[in-house]
C-alpha positions as CSV (number, residue, x, y, z in Angstrom):
1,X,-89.2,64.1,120.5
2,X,-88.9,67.2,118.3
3,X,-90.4,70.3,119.2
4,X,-91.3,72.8,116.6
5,X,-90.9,76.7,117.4
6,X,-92.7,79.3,115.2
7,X,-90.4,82.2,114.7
8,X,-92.2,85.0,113.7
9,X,-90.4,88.6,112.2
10,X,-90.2,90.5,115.2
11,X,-90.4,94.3,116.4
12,X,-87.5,96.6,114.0
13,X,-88.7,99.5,116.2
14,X,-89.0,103.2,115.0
15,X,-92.4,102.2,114.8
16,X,-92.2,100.1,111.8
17,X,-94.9,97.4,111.0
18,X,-93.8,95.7,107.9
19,X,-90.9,94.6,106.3
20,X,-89.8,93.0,102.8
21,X,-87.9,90.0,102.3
22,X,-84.6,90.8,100.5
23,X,-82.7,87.5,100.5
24,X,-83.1,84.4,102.6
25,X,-79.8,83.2,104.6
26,X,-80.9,79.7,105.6
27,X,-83.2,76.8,103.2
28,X,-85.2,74.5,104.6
29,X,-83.1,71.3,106.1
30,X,-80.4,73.7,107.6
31,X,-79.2,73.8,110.9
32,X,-79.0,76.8,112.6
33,X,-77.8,78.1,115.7
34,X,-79.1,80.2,118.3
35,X,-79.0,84.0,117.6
36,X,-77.6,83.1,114.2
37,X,-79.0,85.3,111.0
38,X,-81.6,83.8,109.3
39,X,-82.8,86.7,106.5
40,X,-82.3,90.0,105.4
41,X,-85.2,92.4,104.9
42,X,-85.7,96.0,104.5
43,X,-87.8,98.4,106.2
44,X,-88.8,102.1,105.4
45,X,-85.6,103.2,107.5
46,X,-82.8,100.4,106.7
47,X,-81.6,96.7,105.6
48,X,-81.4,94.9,108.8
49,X,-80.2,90.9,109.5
50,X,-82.8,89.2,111.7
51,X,-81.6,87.0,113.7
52,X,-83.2,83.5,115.2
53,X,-83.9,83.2,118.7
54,X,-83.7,79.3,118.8
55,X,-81.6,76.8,117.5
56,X,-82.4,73.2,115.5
57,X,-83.2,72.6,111.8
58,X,-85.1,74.8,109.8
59,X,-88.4,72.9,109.0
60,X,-90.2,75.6,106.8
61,X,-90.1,79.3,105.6
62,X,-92.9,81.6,104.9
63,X,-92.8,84.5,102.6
64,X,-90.7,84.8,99.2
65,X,-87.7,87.1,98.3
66,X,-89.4,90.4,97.7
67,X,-92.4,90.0,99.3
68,X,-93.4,91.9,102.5
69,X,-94.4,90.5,106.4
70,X,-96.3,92.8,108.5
71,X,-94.5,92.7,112.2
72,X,-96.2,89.6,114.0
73,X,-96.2,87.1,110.6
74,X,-94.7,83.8,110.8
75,X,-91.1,83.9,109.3
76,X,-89.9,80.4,109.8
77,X,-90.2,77.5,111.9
78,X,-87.3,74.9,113.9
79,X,-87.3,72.1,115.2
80,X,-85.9,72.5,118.6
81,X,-84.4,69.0,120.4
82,X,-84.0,66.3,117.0
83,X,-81.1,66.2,115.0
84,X,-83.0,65.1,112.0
85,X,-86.8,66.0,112.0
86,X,-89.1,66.1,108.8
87,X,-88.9,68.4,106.8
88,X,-91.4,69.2,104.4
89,X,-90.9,72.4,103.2
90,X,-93.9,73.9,102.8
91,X,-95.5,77.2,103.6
92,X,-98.0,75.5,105.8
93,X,-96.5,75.2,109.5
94,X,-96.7,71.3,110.0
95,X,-98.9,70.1,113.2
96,X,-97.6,71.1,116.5
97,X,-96.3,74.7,115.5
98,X,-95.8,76.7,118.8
99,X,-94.8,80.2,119.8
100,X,-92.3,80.3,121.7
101,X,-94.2,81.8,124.5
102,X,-96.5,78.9,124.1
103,X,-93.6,76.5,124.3
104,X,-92.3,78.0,127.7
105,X,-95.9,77.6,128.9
106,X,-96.2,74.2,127.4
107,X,-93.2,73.2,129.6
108,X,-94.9,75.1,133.0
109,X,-97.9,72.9,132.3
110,X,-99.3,76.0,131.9
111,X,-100.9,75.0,128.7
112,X,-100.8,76.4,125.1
113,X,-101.4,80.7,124.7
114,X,-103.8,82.1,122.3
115,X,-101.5,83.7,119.9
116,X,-101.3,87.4,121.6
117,X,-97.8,87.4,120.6
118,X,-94.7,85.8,120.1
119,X,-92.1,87.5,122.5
120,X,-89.6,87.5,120.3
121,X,-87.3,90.7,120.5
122,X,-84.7,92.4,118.2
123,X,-84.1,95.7,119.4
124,X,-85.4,96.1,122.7
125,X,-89.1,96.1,122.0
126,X,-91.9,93.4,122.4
127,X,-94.0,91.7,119.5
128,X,-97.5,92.2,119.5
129,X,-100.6,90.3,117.4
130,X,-100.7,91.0,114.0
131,X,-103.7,93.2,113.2
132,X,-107.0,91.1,112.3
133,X,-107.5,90.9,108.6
134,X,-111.4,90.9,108.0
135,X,-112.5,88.4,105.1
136,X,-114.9,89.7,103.0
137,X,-117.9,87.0,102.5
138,X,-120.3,87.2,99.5
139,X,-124.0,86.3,100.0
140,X,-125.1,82.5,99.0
141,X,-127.0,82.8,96.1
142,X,-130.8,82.3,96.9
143,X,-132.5,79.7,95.0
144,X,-135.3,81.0,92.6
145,X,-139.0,81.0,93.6
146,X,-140.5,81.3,90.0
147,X,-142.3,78.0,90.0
148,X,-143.0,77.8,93.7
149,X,-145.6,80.4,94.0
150,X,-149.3,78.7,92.8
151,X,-151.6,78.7,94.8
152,X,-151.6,76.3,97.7
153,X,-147.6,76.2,97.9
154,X,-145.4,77.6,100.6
155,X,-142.6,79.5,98.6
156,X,-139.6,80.5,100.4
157,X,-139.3,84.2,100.9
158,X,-138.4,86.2,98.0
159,X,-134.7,88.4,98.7
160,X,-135.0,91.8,98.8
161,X,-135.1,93.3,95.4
162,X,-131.5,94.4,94.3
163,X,-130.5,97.7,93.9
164,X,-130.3,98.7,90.3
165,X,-127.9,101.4,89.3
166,X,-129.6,104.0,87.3
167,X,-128.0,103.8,84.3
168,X,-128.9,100.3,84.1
169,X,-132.9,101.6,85.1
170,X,-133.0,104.0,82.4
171,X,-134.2,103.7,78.5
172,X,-131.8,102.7,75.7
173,X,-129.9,105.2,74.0
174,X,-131.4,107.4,72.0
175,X,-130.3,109.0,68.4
176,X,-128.2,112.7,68.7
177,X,-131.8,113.5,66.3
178,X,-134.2,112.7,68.9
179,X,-132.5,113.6,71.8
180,X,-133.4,116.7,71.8
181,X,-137.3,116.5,71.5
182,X,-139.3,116.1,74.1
183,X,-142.2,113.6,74.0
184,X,-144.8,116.9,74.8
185,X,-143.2,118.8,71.6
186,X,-143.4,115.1,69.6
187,X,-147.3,114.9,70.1
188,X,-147.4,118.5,69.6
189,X,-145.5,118.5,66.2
190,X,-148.2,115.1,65.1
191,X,-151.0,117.3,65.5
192,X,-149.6,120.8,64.9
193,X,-152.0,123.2,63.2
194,X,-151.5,124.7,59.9
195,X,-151.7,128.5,59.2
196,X,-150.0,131.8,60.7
197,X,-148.0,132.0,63.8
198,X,-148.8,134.7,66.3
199,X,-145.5,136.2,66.2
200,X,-143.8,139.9,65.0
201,X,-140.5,140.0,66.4
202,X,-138.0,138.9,64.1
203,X,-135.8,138.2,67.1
204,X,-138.4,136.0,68.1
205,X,-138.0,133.8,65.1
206,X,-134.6,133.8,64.9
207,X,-134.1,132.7,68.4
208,X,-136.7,129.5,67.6
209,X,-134.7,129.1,64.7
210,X,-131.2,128.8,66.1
211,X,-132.5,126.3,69.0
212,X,-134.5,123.9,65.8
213,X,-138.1,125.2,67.7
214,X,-141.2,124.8,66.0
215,X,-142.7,128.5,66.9
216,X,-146.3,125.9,66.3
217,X,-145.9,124.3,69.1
218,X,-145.6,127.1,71.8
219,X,-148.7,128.6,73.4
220,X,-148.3,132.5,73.8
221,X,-147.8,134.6,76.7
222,X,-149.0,137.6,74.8
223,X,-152.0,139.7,74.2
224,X,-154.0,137.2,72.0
225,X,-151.9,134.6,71.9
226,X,-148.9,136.9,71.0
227,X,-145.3,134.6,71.2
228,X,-142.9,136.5,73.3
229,X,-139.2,136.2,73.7
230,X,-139.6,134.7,76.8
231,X,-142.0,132.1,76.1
232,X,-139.5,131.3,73.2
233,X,-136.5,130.9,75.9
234,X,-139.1,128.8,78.5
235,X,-139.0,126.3,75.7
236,X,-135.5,126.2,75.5
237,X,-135.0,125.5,78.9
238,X,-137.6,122.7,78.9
239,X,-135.5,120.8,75.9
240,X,-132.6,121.2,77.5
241,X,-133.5,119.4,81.1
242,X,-135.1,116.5,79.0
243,X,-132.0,116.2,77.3
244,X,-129.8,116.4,80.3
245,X,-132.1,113.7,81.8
246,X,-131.9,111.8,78.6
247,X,-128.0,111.9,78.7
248,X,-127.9,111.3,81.5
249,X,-129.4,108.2,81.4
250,X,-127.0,106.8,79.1
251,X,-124.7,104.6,80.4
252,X,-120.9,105.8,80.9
253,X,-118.1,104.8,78.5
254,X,-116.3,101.5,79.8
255,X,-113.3,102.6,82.8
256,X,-110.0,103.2,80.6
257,X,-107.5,101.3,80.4
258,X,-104.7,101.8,83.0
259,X,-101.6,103.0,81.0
260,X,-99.3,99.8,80.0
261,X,-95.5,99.9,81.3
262,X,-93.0,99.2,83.5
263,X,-94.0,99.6,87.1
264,X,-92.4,99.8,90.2
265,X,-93.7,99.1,93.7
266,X,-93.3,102.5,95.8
267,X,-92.4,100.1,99.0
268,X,-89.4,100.0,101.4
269,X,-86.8,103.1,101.1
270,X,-88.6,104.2,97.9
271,X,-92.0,104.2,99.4
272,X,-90.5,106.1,102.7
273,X,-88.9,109.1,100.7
274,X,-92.0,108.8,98.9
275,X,-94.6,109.6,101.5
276,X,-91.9,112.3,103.3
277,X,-91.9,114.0,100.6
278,X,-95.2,114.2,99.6
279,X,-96.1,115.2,103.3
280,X,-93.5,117.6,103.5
281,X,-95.0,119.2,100.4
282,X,-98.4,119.0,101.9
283,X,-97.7,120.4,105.2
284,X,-94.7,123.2,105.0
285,X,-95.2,126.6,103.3
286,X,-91.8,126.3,101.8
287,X,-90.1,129.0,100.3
288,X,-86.6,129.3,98.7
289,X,-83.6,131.8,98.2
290,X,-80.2,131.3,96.8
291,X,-77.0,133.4,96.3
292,X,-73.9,133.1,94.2
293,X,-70.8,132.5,96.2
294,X,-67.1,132.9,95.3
295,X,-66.0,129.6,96.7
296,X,-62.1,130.3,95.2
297,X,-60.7,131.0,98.8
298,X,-62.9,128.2,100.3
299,X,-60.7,125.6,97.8
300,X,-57.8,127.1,99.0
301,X,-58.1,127.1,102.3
302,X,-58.9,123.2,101.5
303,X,-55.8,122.3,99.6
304,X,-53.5,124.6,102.1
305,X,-55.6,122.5,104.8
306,X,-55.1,118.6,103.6
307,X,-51.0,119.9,102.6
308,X,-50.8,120.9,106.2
309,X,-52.1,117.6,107.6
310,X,-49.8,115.8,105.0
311,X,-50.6,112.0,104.6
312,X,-50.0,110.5,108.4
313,X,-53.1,112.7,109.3
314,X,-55.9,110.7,108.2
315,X,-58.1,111.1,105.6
316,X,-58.2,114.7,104.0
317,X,-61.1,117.5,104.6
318,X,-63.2,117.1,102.0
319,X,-65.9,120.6,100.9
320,X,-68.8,118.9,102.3
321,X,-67.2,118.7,105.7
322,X,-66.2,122.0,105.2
323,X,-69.7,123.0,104.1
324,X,-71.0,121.0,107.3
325,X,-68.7,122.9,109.6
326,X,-70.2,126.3,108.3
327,X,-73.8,125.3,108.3
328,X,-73.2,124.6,112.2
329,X,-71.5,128.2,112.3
330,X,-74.5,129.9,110.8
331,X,-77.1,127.5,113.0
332,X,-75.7,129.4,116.0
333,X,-75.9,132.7,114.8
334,X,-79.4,131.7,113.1
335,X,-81.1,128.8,115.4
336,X,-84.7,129.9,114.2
337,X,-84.0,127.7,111.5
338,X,-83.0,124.7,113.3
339,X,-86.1,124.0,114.4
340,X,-89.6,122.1,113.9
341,X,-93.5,123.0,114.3
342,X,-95.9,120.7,116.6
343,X,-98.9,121.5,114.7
344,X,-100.9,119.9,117.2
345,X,-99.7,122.6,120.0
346,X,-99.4,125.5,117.5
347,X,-95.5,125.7,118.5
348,X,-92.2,126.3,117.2
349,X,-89.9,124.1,119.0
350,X,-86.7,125.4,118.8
351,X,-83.5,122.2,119.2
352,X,-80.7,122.6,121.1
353,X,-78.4,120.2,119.6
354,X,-77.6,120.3,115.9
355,X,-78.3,116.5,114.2
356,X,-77.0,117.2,110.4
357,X,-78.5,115.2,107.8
358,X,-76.7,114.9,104.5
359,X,-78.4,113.7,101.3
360,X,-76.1,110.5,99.8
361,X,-77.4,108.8,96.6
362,X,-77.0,105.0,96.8
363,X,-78.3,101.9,94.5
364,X,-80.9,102.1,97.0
365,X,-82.1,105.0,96.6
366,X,-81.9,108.8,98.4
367,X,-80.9,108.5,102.0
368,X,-80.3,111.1,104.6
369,X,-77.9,109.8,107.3
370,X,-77.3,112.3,110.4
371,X,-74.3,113.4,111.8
372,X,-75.3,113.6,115.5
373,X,-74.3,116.4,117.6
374,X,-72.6,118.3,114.6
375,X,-72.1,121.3,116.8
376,X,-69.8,119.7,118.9
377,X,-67.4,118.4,116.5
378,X,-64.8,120.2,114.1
379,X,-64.1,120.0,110.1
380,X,-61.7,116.8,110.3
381,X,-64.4,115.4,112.5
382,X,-67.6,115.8,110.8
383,X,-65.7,114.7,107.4
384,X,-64.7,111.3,109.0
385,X,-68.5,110.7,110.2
386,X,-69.7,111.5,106.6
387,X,-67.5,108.8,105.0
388,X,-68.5,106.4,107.6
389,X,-72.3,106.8,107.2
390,X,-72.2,107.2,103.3
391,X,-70.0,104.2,103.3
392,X,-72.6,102.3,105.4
393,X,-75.6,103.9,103.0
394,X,-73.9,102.4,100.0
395,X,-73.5,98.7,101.4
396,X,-77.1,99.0,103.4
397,X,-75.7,98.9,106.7
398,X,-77.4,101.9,108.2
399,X,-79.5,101.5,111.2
400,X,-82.9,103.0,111.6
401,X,-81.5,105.8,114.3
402,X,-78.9,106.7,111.7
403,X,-81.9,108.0,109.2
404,X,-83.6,109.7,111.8
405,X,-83.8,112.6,113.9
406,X,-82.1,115.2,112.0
407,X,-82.9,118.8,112.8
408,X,-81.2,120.4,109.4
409,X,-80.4,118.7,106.1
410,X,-76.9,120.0,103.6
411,X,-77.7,118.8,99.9
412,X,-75.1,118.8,97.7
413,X,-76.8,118.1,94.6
414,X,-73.4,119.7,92.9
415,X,-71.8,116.3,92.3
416,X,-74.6,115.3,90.1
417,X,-73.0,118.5,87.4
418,X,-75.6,120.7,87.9
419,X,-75.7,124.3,89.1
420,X,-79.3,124.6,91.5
421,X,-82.0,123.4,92.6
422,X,-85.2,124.3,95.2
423,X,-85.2,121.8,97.5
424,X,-88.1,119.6,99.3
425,X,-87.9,119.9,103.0
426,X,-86.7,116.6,104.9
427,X,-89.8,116.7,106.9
428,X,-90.4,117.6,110.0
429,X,-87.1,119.5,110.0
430,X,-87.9,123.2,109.3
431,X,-84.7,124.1,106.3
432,X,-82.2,122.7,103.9
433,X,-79.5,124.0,102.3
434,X,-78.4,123.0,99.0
435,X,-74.9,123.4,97.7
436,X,-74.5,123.0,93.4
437,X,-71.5,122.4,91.3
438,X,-68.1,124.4,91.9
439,X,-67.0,126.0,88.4
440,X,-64.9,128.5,86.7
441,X,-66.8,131.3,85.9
442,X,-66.2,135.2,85.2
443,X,-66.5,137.4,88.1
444,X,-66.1,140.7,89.0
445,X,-63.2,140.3,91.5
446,X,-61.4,143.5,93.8
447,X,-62.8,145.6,90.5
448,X,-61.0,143.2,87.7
449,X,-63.0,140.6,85.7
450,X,-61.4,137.5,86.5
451,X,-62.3,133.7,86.3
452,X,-62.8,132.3,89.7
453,X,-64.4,129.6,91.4
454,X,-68.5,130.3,91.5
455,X,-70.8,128.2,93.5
456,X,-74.6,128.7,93.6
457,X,-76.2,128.4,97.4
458,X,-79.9,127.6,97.7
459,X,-82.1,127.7,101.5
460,X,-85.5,126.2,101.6
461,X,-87.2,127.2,104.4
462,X,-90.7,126.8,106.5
463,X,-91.9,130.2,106.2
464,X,-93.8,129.5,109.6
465,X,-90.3,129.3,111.5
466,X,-88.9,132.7,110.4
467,X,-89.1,135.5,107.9
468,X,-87.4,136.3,104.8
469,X,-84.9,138.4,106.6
470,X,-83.7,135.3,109.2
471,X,-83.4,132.9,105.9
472,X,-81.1,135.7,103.7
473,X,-79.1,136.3,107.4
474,X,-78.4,132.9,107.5
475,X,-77.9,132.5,103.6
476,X,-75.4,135.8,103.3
477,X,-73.7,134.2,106.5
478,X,-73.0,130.7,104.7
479,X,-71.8,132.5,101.7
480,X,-69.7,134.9,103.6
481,X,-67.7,132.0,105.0
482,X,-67.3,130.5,101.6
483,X,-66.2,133.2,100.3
484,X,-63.8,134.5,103.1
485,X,-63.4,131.0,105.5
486,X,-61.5,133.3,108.0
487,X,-65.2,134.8,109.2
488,X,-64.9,131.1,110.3
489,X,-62.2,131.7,113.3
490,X,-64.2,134.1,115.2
491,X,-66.6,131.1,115.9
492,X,-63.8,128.6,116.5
């Protein structure tokens, strides 16, 4: 007899808890083998193939291509031990569905489990429970009691009388005429006497005037009924609380509508950059400088490089590798700013090693793979691991520990064709440097105006790591070794 296994989309680590289905590898009725993939989803950190854990025929799948499964949801079920059970396709486990911790329990006579988790693993780490969802449940309506209450009868008890909102409480609308006269200066004006007013200031008048006061119906203040300025401005005041009140009162305009247009769901790699960004912004006191760099003897030292190395060498140095190389250089000299803040301990925590993210656009969106242990490795070598990750960020291969712990990101926003930019910190990482477009320009060379090869250098920086004077050390280092790569050797 067929026995049907629950797989459910297990732990992707880093922490993750949900993932979106990007394309299915299996439909219903297929066999599949143990360990063999089943979908593709992507998670904040990377597109990952999840493999199944059991192998039979593929009874039902839950969850459509671009939807997303929190950690723990069903993914699919098998049919373990039939080579033809029935299939029915829907997104409704049939009867009999079991974890697979409940099937190895089910076989130890143990009896069934109570759904604390599946077991399954991915990388290294054990699935837990999904997290409760809470269903909100609206109160029955309560019959009425209108014709239940004579006497003699035994009405059911009358619900609590509903709160009404205050708008809602208070009186219709009234005309922008009548809004601001009070019913005390109404009854006043129906039985205002005729004859002089007891006042002398022409200020006093004037003032009643502008506010559209009848000087009748206000008692004086003064020496036999004299009308004062002030008793002129109490009356103000009292019309204008009634006609707060009064506008008050009125009920708001309806919500507006929310603007029509495309949208996009800020989910997966989107969403991550999003909320890093955002946080970074929130959290570091950022700060930026930059510096013009004549990068001609930087290019040459390239080409002379890569014509050196000829074509048996492997693939050539490219200026991000060489770029790479000298933010390493200036790390040493500068390792305030490869560093982070615990803001919990109040602490600057310095890194030994230097991780080096690099920014690579893909058709995914902005990722930052890291070049681990950049310190340790020379120009040829960090160029090779930059092709390798960008080639695995453009075909969605990274893993999540390739997109994480940097300790300093190198931005070269200079491919895109434009010249700079202040750059968002890759959070929690404490500076970036970004590098824009290499150009003929005029420069002032050994005295001579000459055309030469200009590049603009910009560091972002947490202010709460170092000063102005570490971030322009480290800045006027970088462009010292673009412009002259032989301040390179001495750290070779």
């Amino acid at each position: 007899m067929a026995q049907v296994l629950e797989f459910k989309l297990p732990d992707l680590g880093e922490g993750l808890t949900e993932a979106e289905i990007v394309r299915w590898l299996v439909e219903v009725g297929d066999v599949v083998a143990i360990d063999q993939p089943v979908v593709e989803v992507e998670t904040a950190k990377a597109m990952v193939e999840v493999p199944c854990p059991y192998g039979g025929v593929v009874t039902a799948r839950f969850g459509a291509e671009g939807s997303e499964l929190p950690v723990g949801a069903p993914l699919l079920t098998v049919a373990v031990g039939s080579a033809g059970p029935a299939v029915d396709g829907t997104a409704a486990g049939p009867a009999g569905v079991v974890s697979a911790a409940g099937a190895a329990e089910a076989a130890d006579g143990a009896g069934a489990v109570d759904g604390e988790g599946s077991g399954n693993v991915l990388v290294g780490y054990g699935t837990g429970a999904p997290a409760a969802r809470r269903r909100r449940i609206r109160p029955a309506q309560m019959p009425s009691s209108a014709g239940a209450s004579g006497p003699g009868s035994s009405p059911l008890p009358a619900p609590a009388p509903a709160v009404t909102p205050v708008a809602a409480a208070a009186p219709a609308p009234v005309p922008a005429s009548a809004s601001a006269e009070t019913p005390a200066s109404a009854a006043a004006q129906a039985a205002a006497p005729t004859g002089p007013v007891a006042v002398i200031s022409p200020l006093v008048r004037k003032l009643a005037r502008q506010h559209d006061l009848d000087l009748r119906t206000i008692s004086g203040t003064g020496r036999d009924g004299l009308i004062l300025r002030s008793d002129v401005e109490s009356a103000i005041r009292s019309v204008e609380s009634a006609a707060d009140v009064v506008l008050a009162a009125v009920p708001d305009e309806a919500p507006r509508q929310a603007p029509q247009g495309e949208r996009i769901a800020l989910r997966g790699i989107r969403g991550a950059v999003a909320e890093k960004l955002s946080r970074s912004r929130r959290e570091i006191p950022d700060a930026t400088c930059w510096v013009d760099a004549d990068a001609t003897e930087l290019m040459a030292a390239r080409a002379a490089m890569n014509a050196a190395g000829g074509s048996a060498a492997g693939p050539k140095v490219s200026v991000l590798a060489l770029l790479a190389r000298i933010c390493t250089a200036a790390l040493a000299r500068f390792p305030e700013l490869n560093a982070t803040v615990d803001t919990e301990a109040r602490e600057i925590v310095r890194l030994p090693a230097v991780h080096l993210g690099f920014a690579a656009q893909t058709e995914r969106g902005l990722m930052v793979p890291v070049v681990r242990d950049a310190h340790t490795r020379n120009a040829e070598s960090i160029g090779a691991e930059i092709a390798r990750l960008t080639e695995s960020a453009r075909t969605g291969k990274l893993t999540p520990a390739q997109l994480t712990g940097g300790t300093f990101t190198l931005n070269n926003y200079g491919v895109f064709g434009v010249d700079g930019s202040t750059p968002i910190i890759n959070h929690p990482e404490a500076a970036m440097l970004g590098v824009g477009r290499i150009m003929a320009k005029p420069w002032v060379h050994e005295g001579q105006l000459a055309v030469r090869q200009v590049v603009q250098l910009s560091l972002t920086f947490d202010h709460r790591v170092c000063d102005g004077g570490t971030a322009g050390g480290f800045l006027r280092y970088v462009a010292d070794c673009v412009e002259q790569p032989a301040v390179l050797l001495r750290t070779l």
